[in-house]
PyMOL Python script that loads the backbone (N, CA, C, O; Angstrom):
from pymol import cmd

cmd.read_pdbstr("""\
ATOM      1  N   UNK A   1     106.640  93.471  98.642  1.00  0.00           N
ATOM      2  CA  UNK A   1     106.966  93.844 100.027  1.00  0.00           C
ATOM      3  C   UNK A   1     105.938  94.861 100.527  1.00  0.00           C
ATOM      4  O   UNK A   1     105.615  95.887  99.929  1.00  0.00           O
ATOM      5  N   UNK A   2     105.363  94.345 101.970  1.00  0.00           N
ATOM      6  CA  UNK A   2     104.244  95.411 102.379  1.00  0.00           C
ATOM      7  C   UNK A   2     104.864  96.528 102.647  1.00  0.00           C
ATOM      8  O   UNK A   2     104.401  97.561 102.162  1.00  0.00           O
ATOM      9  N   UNK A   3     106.194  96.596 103.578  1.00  0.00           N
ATOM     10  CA  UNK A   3     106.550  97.913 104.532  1.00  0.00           C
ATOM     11  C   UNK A   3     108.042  98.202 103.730  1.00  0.00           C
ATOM     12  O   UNK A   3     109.033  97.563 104.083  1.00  0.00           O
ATOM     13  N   UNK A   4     108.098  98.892 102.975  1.00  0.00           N
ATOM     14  CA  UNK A   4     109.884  99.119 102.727  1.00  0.00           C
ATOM     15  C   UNK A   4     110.621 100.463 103.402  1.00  0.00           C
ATOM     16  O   UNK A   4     110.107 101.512 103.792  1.00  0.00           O
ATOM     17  N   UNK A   5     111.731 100.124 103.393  1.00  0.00           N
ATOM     18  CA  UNK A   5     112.483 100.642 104.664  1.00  0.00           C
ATOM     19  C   UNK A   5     114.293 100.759 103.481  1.00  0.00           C
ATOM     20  O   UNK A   5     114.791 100.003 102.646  1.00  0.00           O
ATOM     21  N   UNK A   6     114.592 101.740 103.909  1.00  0.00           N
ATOM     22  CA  UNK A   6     116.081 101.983 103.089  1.00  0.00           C
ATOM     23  C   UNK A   6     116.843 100.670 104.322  1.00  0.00           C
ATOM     24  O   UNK A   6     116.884 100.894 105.532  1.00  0.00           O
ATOM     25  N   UNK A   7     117.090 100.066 104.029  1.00  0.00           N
ATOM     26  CA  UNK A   7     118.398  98.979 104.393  1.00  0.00           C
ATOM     27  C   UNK A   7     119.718  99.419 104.141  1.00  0.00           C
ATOM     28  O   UNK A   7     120.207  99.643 103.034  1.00  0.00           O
ATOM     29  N   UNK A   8     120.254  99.524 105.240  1.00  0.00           N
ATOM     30  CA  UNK A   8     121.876 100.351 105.832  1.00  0.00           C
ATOM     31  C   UNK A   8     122.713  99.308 105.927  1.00  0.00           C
ATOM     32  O   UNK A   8     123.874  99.357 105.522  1.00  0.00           O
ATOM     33  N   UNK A   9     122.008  97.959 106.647  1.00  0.00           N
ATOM     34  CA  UNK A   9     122.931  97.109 107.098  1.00  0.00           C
ATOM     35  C   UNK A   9     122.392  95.825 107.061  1.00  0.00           C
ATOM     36  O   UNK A   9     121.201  95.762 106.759  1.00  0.00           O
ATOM     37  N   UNK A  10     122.992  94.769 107.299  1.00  0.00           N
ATOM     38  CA  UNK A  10     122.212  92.860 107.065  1.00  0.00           C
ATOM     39  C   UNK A  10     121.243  93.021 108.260  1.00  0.00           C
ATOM     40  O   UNK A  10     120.302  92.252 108.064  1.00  0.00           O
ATOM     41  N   UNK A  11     121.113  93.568 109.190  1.00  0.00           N
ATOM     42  CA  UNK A  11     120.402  93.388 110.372  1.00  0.00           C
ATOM     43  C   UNK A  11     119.196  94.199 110.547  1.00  0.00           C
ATOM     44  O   UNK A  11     119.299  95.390 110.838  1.00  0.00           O
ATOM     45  N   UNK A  12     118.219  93.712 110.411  1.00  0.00           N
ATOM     46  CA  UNK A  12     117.028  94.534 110.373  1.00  0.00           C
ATOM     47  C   UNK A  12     116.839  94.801 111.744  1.00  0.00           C
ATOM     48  O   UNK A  12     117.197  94.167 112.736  1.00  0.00           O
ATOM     49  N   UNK A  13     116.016  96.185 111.582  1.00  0.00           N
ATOM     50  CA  UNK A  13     115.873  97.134 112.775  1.00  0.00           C
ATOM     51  C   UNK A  13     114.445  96.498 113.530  1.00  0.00           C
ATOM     52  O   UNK A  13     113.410  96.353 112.880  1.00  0.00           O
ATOM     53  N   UNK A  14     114.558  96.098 115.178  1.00  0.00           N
ATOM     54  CA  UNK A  14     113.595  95.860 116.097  1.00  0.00           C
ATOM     55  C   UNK A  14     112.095  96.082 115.159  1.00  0.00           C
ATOM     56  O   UNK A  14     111.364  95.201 114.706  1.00  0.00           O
ATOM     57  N   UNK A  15     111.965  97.431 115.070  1.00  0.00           N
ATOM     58  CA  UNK A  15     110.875  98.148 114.871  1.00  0.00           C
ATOM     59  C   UNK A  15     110.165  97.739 113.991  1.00  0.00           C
ATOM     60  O   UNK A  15     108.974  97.452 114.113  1.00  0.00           O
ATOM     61  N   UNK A  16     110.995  97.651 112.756  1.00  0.00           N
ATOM     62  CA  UNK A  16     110.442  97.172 111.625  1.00  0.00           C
ATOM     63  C   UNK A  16     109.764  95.873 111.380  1.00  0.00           C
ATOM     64  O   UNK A  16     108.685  95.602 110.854  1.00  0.00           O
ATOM     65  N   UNK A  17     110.756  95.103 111.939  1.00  0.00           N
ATOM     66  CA  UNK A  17     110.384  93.486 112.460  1.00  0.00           C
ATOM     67  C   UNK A  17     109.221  93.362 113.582  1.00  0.00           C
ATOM     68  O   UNK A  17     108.484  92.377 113.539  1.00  0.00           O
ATOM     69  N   UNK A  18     109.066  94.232 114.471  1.00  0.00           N
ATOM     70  CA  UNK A  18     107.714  94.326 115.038  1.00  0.00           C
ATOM     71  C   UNK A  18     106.521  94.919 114.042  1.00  0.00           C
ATOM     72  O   UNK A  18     105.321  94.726 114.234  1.00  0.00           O
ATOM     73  N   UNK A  19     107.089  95.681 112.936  1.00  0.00           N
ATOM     74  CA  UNK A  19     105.692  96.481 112.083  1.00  0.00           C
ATOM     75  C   UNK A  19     105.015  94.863 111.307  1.00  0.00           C
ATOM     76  O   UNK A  19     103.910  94.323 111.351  1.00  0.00           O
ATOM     77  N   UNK A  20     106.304  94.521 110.647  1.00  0.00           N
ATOM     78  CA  UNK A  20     106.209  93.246 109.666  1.00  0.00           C
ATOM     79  C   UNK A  20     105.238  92.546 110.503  1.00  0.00           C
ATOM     80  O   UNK A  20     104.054  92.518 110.167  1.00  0.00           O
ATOM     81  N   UNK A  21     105.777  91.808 111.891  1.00  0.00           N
ATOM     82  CA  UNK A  21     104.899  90.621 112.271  1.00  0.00           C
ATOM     83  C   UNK A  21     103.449  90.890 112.646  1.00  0.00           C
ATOM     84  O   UNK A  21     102.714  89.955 112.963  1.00  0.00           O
ATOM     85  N   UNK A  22     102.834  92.706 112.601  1.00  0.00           N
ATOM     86  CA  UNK A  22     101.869  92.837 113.127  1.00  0.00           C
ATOM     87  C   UNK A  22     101.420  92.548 112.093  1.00  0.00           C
ATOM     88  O   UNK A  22     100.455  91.830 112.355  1.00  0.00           O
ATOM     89  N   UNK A  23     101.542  92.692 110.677  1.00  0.00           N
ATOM     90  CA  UNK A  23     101.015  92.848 109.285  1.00  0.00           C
ATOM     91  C   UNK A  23     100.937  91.487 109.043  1.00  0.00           C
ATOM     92  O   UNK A  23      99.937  91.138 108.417  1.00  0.00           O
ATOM     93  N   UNK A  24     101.787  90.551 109.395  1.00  0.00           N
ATOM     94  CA  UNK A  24     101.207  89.119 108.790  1.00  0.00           C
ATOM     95  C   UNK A  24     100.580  88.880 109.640  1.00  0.00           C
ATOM     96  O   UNK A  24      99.513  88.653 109.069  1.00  0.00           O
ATOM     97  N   UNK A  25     100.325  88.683 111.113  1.00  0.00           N
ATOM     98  CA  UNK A  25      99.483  88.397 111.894  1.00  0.00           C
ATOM     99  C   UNK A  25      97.860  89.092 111.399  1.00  0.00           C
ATOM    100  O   UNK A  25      96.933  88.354 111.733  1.00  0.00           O
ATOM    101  N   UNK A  26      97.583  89.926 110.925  1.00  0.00           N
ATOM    102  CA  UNK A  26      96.441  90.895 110.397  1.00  0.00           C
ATOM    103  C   UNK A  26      96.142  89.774 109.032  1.00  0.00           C
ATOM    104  O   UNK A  26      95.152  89.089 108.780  1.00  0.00           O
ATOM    105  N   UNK A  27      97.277  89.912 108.407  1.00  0.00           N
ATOM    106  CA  UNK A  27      96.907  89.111 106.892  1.00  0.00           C
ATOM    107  C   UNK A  27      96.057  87.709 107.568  1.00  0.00           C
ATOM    108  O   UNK A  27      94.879  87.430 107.346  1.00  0.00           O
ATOM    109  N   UNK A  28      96.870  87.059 108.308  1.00  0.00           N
ATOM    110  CA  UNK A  28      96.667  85.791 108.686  1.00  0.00           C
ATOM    111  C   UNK A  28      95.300  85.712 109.235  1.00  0.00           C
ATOM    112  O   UNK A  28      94.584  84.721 109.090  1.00  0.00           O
ATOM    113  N   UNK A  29      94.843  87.124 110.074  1.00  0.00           N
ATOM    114  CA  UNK A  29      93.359  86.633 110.549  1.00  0.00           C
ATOM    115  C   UNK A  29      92.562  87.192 109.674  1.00  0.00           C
ATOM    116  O   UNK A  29      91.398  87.171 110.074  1.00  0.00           O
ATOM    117  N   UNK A  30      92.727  87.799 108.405  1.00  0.00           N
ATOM    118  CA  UNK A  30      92.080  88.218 107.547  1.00  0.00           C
ATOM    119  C   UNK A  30      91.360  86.654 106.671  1.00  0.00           C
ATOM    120  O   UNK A  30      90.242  86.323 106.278  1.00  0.00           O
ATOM    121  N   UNK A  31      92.719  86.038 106.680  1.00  0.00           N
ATOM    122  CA  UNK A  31      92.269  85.143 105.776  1.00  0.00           C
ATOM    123  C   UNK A  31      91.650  83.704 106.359  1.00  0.00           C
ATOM    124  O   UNK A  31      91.296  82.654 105.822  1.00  0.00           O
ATOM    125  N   UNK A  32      91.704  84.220 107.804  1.00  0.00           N
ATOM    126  CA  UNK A  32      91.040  82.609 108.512  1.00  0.00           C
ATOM    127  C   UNK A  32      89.543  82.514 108.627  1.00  0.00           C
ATOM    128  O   UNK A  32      89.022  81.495 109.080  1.00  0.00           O
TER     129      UNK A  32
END
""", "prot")
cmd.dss("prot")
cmd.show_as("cartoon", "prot")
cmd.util.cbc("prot")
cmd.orient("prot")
């Protein structure tokens, strides 16, 4: 896991889910 985060609840937080998709989007043009 790139970003870990203490998990409170099943529902992941906005923020985090915006950090995540910037990071695969980065991976993704890393590797094109």
């Amino acid at each position: 896991m790139f970003h870990q985060f203490v998990k409170k609840t099943d529902k992941t937080p906005p923020k985090e889910l915006k950090v995540a998709r910037k990071r695969m989007k980065e991976w993704k043009d890393v590797d094109a």
